[in-house]
Biopython code that builds the backbone (N, CA, C, O; Angstrom):
import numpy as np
from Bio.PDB.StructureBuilder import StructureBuilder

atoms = [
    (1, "UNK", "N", (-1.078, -11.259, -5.801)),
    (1, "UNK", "CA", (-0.470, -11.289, -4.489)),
    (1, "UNK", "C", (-1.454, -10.738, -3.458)),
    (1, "UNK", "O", (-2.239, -9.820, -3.697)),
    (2, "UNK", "N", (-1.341, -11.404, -2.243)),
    (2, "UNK", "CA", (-2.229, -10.843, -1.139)),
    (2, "UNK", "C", (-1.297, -9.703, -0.075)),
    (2, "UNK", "O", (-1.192, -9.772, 1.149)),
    (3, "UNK", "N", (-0.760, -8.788, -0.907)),
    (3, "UNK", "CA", (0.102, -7.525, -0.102)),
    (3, "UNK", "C", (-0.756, -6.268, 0.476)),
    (3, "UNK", "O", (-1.268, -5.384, -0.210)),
    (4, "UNK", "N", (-0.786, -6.355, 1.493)),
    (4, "UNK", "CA", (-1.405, -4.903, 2.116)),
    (4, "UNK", "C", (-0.215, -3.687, 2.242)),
    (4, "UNK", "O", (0.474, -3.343, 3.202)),
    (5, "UNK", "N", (-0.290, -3.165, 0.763)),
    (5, "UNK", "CA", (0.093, -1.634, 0.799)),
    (5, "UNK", "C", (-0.603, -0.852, 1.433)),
    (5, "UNK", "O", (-0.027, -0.757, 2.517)),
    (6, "UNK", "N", (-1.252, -0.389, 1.447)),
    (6, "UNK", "CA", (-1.665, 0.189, 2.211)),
    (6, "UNK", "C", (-3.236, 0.566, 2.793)),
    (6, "UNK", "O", (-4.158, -0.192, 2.490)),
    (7, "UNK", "N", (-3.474, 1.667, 3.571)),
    (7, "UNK", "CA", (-4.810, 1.848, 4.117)),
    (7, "UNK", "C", (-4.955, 3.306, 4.183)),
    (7, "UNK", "O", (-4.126, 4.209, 4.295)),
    (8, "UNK", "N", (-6.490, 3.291, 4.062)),
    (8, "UNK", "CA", (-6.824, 4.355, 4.088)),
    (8, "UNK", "C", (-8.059, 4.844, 5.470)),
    (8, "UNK", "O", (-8.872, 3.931, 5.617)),
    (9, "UNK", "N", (-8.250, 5.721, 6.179)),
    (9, "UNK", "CA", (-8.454, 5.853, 7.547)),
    (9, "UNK", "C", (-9.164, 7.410, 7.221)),
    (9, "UNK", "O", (-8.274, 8.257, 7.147)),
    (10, "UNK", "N", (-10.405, 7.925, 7.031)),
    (10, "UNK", "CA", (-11.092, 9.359, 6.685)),
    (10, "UNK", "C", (-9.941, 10.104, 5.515)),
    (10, "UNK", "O", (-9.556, 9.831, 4.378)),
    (11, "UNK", "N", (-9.746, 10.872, 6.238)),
    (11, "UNK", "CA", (-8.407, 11.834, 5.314)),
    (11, "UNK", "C", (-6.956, 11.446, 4.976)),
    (11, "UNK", "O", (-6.180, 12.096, 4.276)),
    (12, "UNK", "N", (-6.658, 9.940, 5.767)),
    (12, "UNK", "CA", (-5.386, 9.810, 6.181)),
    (12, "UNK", "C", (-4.864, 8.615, 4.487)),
    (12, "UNK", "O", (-5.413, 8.423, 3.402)),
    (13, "UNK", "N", (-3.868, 8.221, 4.989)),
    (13, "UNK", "CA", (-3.290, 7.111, 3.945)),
    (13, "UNK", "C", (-2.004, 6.349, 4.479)),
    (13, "UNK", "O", (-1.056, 6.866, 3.888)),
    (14, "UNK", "N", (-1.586, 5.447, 5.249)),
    (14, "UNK", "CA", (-0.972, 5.385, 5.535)),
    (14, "UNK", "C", (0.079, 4.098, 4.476)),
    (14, "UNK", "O", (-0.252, 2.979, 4.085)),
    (15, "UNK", "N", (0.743, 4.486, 4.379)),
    (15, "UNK", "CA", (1.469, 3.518, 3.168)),
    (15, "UNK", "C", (2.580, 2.378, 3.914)),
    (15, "UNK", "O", (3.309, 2.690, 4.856)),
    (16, "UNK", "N", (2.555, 1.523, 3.519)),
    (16, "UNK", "CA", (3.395, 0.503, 4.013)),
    (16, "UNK", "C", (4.808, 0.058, 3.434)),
    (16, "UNK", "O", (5.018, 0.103, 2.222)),
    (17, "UNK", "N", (5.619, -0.306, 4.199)),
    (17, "UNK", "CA", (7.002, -0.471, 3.322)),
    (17, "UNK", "C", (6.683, -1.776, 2.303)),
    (17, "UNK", "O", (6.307, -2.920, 2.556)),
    (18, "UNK", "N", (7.038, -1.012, 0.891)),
    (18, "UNK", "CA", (6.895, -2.365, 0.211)),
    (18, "UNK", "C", (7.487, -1.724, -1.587)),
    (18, "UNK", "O", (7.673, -0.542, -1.874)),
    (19, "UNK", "N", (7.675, -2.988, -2.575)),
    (19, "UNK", "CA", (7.830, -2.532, -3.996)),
    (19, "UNK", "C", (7.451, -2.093, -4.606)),
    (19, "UNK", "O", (6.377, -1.993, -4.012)),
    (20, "UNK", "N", (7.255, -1.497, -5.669)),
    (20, "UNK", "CA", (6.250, -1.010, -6.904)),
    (20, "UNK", "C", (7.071, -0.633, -8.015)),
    (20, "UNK", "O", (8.294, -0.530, -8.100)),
    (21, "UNK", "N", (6.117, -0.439, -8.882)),
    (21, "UNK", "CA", (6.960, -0.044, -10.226)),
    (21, "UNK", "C", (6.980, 1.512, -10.270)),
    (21, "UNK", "O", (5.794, 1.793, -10.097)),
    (22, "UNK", "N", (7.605, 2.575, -10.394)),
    (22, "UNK", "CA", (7.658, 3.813, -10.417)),
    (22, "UNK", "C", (7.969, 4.258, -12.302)),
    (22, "UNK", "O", (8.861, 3.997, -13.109)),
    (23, "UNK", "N", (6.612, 5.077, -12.337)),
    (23, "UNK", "CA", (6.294, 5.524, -13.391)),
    (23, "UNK", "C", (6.760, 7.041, -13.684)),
    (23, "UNK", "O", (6.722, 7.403, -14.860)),
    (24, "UNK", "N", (7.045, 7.637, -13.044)),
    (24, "UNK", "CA", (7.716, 9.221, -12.979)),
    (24, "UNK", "C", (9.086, 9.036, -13.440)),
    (24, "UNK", "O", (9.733, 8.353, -12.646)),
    (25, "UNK", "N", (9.817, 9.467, -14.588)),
    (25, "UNK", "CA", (10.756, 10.098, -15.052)),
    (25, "UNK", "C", (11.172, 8.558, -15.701)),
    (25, "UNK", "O", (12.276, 8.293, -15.226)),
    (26, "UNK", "N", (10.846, 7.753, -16.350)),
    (26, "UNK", "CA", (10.329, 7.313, -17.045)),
    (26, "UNK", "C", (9.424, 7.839, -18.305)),
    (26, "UNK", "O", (8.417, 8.536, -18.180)),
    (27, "UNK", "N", (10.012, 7.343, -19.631)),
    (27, "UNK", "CA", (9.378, 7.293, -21.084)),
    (27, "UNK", "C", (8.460, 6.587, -21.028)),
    (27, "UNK", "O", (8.402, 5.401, -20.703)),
    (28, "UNK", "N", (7.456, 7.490, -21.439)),
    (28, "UNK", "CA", (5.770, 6.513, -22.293)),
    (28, "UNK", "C", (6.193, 5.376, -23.183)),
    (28, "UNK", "O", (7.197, 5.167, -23.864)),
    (29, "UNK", "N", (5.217, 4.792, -22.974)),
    (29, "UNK", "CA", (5.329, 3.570, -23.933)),
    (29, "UNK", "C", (4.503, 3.763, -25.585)),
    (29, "UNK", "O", (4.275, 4.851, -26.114)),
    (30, "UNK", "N", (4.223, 2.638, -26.065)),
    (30, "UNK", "CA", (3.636, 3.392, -27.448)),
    (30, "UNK", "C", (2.890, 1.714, -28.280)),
    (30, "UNK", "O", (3.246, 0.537, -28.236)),
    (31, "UNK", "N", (1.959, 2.310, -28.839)),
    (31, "UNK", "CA", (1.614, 0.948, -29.664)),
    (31, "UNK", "C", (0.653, 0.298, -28.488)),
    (31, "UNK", "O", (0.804, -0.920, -28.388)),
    (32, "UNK", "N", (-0.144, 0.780, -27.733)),
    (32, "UNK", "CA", (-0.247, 0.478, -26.488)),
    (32, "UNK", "C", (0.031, -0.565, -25.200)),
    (32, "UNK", "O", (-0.603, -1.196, -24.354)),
    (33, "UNK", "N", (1.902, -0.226, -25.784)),
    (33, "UNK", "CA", (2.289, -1.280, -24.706)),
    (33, "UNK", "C", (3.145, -0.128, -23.665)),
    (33, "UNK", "O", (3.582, 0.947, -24.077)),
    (34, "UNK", "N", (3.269, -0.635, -22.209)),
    (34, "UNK", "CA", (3.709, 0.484, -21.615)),
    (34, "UNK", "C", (5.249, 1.286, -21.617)),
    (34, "UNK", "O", (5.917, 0.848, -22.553)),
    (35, "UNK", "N", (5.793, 2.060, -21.034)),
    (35, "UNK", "CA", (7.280, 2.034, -20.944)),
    (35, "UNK", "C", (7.898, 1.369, -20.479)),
    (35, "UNK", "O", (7.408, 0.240, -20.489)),
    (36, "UNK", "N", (9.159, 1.447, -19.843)),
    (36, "UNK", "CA", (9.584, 1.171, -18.985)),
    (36, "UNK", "C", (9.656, 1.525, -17.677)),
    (36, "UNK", "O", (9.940, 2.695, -17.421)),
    (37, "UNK", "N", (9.366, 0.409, -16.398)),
    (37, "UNK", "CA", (9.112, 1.063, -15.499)),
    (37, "UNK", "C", (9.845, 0.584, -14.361)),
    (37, "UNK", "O", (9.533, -0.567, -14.055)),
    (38, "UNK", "N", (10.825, 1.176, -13.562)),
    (38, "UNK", "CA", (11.851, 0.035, -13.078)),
    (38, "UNK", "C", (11.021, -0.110, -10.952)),
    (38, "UNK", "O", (10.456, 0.796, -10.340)),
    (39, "UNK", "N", (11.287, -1.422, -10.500)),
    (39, "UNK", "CA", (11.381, -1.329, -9.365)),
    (39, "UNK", "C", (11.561, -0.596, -8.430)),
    (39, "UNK", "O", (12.747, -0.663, -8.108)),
    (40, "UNK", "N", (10.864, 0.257, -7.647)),
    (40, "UNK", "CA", (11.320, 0.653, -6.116)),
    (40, "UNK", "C", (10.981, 0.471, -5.013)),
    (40, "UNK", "O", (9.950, -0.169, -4.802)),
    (41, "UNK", "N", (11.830, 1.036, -3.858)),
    (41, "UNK", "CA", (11.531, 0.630, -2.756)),
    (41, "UNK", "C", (10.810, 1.503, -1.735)),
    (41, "UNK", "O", (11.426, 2.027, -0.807)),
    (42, "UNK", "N", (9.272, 1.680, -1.946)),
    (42, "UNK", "CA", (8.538, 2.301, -1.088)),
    (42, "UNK", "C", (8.826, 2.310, 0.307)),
    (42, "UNK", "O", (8.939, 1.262, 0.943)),
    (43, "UNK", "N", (8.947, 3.421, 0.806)),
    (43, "UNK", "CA", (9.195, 3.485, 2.105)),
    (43, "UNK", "C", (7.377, 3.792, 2.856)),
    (43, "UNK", "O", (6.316, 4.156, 2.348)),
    (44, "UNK", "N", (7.794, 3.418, 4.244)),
    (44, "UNK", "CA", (6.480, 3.505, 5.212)),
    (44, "UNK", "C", (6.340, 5.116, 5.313)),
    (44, "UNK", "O", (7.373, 5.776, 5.424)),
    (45, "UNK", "N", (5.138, 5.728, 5.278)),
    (45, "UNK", "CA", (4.539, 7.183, 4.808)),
    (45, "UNK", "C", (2.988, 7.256, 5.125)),
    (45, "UNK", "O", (2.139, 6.444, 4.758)),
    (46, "UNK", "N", (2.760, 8.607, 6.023)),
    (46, "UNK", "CA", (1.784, 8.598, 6.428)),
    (46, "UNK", "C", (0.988, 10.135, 5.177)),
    (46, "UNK", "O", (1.622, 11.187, 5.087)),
    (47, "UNK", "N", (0.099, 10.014, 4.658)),
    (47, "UNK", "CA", (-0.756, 11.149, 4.067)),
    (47, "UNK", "C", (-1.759, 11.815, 4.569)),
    (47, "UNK", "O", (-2.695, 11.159, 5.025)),
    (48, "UNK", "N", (-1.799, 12.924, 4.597)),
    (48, "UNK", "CA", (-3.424, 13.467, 4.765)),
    (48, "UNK", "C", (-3.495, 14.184, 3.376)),
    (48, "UNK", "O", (-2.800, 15.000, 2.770)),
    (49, "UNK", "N", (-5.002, 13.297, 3.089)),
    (49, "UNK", "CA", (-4.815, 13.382, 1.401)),
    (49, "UNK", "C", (-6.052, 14.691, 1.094)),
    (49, "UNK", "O", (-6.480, 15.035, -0.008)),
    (50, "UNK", "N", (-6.507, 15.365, 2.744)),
    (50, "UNK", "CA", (-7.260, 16.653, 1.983)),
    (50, "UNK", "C", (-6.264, 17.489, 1.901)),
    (50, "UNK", "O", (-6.704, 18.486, 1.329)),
    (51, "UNK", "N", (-4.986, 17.656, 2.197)),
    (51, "UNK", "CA", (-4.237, 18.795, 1.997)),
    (51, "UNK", "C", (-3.090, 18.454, 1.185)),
    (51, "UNK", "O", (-2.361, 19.376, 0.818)),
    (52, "UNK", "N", (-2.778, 17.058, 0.792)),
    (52, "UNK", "CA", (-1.741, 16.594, -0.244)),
    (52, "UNK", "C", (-2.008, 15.310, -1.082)),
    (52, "UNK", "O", (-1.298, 14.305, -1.106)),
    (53, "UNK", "N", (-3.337, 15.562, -1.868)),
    (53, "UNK", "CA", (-3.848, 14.113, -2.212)),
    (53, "UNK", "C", (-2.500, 14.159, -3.786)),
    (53, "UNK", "O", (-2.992, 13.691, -4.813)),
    (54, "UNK", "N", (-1.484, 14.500, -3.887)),
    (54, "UNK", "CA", (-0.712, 13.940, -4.496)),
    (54, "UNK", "C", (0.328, 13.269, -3.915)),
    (54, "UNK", "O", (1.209, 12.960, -4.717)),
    (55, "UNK", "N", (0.549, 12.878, -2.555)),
    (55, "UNK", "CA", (0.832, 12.283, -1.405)),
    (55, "UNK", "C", (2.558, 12.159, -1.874)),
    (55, "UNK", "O", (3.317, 11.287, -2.296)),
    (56, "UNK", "N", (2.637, 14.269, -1.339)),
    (56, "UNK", "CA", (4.218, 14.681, -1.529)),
    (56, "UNK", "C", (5.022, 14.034, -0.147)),
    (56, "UNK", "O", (6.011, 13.301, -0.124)),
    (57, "UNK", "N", (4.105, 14.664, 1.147)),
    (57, "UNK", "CA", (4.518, 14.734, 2.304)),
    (57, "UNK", "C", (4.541, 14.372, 3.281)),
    (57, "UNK", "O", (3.751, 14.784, 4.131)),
    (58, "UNK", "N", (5.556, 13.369, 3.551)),
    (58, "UNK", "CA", (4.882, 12.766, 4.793)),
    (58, "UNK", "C", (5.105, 13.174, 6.166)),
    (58, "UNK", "O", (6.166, 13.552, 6.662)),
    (59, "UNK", "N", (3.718, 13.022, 6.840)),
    (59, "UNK", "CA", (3.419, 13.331, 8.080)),
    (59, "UNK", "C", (3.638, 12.507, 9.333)),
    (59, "UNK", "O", (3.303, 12.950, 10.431)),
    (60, "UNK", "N", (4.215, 11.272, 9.180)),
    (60, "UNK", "CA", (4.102, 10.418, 10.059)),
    (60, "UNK", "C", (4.787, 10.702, 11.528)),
    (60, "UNK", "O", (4.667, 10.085, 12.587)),
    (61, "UNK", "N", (5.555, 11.874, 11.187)),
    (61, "UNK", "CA", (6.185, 11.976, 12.437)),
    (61, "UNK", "C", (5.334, 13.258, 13.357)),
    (61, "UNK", "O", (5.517, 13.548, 14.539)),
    (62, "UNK", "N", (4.528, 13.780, 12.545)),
    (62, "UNK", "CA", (3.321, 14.644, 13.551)),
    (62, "UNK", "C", (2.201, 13.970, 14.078)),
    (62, "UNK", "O", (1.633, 14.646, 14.935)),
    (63, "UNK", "N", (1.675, 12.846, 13.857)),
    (63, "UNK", "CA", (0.737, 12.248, 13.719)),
    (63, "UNK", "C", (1.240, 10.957, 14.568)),
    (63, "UNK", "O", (0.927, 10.066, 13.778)),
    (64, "UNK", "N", (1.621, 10.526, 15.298)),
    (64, "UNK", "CA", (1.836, 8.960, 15.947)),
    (64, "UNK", "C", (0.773, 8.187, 16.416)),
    (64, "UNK", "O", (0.847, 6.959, 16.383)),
    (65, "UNK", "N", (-0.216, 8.774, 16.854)),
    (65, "UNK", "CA", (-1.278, 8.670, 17.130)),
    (65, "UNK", "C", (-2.299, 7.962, 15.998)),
    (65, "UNK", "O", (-3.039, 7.013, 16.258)),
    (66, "UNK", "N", (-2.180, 8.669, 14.583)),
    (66, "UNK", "CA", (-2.765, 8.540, 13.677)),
    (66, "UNK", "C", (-1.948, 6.816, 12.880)),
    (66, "UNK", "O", (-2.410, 5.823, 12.318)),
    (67, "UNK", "N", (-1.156, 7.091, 13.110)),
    (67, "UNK", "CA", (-0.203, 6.088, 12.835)),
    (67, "UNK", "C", (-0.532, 4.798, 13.314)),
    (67, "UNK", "O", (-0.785, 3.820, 12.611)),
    (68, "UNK", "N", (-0.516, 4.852, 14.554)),
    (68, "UNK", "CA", (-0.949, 3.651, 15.916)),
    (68, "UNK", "C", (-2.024, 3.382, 15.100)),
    (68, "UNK", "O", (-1.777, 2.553, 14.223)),
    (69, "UNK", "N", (-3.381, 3.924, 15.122)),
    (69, "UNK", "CA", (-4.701, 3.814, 14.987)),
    (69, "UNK", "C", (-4.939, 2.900, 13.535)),
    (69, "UNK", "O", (-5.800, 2.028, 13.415)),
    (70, "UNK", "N", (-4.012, 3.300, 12.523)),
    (70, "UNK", "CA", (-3.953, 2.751, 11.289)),
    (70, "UNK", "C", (-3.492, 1.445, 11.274)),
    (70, "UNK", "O", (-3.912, 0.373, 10.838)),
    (71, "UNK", "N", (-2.457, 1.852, 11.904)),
    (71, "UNK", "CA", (-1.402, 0.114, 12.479)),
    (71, "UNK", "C", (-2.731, -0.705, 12.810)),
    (71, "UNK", "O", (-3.145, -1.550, 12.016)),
    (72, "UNK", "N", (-3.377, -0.431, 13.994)),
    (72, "UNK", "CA", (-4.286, -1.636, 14.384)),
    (72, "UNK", "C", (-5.054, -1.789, 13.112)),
    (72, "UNK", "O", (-4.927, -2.931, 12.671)),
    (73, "UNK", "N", (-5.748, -1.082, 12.435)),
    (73, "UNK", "CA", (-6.422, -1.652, 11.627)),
    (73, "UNK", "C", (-6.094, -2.814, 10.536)),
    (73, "UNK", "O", (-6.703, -3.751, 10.019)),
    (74, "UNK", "N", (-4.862, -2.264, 10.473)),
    (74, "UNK", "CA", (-4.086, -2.960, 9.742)),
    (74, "UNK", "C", (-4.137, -4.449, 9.902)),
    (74, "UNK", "O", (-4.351, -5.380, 9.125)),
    (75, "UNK", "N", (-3.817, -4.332, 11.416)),
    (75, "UNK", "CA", (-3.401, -5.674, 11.951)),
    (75, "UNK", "C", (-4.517, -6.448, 11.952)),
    (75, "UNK", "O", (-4.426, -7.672, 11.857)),
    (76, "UNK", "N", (-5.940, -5.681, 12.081)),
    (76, "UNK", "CA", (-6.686, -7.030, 11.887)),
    (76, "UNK", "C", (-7.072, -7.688, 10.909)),
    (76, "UNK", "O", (-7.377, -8.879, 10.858)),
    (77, "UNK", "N", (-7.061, -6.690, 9.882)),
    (77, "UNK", "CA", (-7.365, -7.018, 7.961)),
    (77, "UNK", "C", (-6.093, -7.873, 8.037)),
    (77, "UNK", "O", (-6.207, -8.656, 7.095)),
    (78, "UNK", "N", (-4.859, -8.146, 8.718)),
    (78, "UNK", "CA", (-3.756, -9.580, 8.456)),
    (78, "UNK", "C", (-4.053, -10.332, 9.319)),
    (78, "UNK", "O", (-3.673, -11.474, 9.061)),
    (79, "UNK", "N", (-4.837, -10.184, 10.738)),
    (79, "UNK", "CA", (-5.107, -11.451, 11.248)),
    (79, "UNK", "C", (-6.413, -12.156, 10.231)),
    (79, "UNK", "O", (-6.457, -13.363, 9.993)),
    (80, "UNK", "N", (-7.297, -11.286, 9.774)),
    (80, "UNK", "CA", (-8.275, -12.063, 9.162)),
    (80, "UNK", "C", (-8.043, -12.485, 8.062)),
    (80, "UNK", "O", (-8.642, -13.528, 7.803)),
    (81, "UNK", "N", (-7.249, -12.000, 7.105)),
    (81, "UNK", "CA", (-7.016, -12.268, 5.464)),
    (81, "UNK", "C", (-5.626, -12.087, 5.074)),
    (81, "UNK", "O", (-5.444, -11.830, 3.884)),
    (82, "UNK", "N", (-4.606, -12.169, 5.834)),
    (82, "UNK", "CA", (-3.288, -12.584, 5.504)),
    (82, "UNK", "C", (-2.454, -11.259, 5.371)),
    (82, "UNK", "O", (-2.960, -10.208, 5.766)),
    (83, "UNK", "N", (-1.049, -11.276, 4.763)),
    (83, "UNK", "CA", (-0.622, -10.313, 4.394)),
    (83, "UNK", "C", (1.150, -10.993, 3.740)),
    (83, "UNK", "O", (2.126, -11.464, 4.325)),
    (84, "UNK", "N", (0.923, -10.792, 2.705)),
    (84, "UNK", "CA", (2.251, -11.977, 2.051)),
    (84, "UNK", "C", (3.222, -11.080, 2.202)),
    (84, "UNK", "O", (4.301, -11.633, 1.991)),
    (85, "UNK", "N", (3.430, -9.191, 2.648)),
    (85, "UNK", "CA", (4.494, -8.852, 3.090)),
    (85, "UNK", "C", (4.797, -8.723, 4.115)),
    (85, "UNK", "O", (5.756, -8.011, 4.413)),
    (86, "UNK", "N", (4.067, -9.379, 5.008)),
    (86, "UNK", "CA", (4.334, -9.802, 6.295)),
    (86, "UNK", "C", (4.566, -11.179, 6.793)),
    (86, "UNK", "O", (4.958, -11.500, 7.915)),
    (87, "UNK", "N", (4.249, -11.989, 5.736)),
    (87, "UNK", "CA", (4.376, -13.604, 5.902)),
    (87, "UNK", "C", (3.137, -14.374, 6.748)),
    (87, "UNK", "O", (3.465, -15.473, 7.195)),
    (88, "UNK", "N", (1.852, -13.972, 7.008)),
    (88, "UNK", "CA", (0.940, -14.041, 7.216)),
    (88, "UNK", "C", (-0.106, -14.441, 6.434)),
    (88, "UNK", "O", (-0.559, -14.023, 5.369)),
    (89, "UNK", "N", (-0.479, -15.575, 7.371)),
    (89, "UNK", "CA", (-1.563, -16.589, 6.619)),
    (89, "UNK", "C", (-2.724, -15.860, 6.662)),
    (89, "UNK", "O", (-3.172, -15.608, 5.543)),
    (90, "UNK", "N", (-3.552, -15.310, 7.873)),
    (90, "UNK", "CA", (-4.581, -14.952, 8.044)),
    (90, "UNK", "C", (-6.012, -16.073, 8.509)),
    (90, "UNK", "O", (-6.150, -17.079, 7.813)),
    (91, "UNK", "N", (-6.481, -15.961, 9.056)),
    (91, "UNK", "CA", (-7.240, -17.010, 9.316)),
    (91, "UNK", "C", (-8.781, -16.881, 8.474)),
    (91, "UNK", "O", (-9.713, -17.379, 9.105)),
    (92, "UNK", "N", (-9.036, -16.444, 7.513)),
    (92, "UNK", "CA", (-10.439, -16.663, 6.963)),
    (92, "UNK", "C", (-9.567, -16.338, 5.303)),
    (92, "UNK", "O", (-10.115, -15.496, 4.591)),
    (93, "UNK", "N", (-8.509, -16.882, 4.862)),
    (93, "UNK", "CA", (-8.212, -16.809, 3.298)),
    (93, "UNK", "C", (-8.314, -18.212, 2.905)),
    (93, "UNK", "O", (-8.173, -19.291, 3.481)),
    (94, "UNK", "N", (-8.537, -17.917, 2.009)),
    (94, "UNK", "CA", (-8.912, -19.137, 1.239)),
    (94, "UNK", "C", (-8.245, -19.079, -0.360)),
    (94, "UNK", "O", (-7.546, -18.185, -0.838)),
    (95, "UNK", "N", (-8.633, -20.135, -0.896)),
    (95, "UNK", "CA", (-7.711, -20.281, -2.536)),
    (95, "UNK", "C", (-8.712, -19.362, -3.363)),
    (95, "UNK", "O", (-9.822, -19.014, -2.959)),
    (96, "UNK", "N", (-8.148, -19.031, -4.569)),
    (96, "UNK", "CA", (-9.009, -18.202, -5.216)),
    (96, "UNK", "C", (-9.905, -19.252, -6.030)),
    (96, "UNK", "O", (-9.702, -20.464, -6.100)),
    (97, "UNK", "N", (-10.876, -18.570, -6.592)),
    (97, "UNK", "CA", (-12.043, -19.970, -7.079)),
    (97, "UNK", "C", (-11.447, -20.501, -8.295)),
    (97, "UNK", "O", (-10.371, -20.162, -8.788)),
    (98, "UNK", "N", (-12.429, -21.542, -8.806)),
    (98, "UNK", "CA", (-11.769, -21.768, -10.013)),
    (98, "UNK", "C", (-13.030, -21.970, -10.908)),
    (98, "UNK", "O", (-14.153, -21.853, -10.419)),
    (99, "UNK", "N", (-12.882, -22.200, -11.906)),
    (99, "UNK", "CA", (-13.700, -22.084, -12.935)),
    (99, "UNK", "C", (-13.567, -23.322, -13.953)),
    (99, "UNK", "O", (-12.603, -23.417, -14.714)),
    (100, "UNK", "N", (-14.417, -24.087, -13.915)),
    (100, "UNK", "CA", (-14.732, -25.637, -14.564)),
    (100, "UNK", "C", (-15.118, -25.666, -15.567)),
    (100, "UNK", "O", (-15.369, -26.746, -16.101)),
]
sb = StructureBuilder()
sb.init_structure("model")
sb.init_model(0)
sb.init_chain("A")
sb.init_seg("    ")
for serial, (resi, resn, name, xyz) in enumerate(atoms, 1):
    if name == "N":
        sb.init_residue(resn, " ", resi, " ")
    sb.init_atom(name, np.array(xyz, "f"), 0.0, 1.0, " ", f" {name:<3s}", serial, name[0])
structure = sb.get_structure()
């Protein structure tokens, strides 16, 4: 999938609303196949990952500024290369290659 979870900006991390599989409180798997790991629904979350690089806390509401700044970046990595949780084509994506 071409999903922009998220970005990262010096110290910052800003996370985007989107799915994932959540591995915490959840059983290991064994035989080396994994556990079980069920769906969730990531919420939008801003990090500063020199003071919480286990990215407990979010800051987004001290930081708007930092927020904005990330947003644009954002926006141009989906004007140039898409973003399928935004429904965005992007104008320089292309098919993935193939192999003959």
């Amino acid at each position: 999938m071409n999903n922009l979870k998220a970005v990262r900006y010096k110290n910052w991390k800003l996370v985007f609303p989107h799915s994932s599989r959540a591995y915490s409180g959840s059983l290991p798997g064994k035989a080396g196949y994994p556990g079980p790991a069920p769906d969730v629904k990531v919420k939008k979350a801003l990090y500063n990952l020199s003071h919480d690089p286990g990215e407990q806390y979010d800051v987004q509401e001290n930081y708007p500024e930092i927020v904005k700044q990330i947003e644009g970046f954002a926006e141009e990595a989906r004007v140039d290369l898409g973003d399928d949780l935004t429904n965005r084509k992007g104008a320089n994506r292309r098919p993935a290659g193939k192999v003959n």
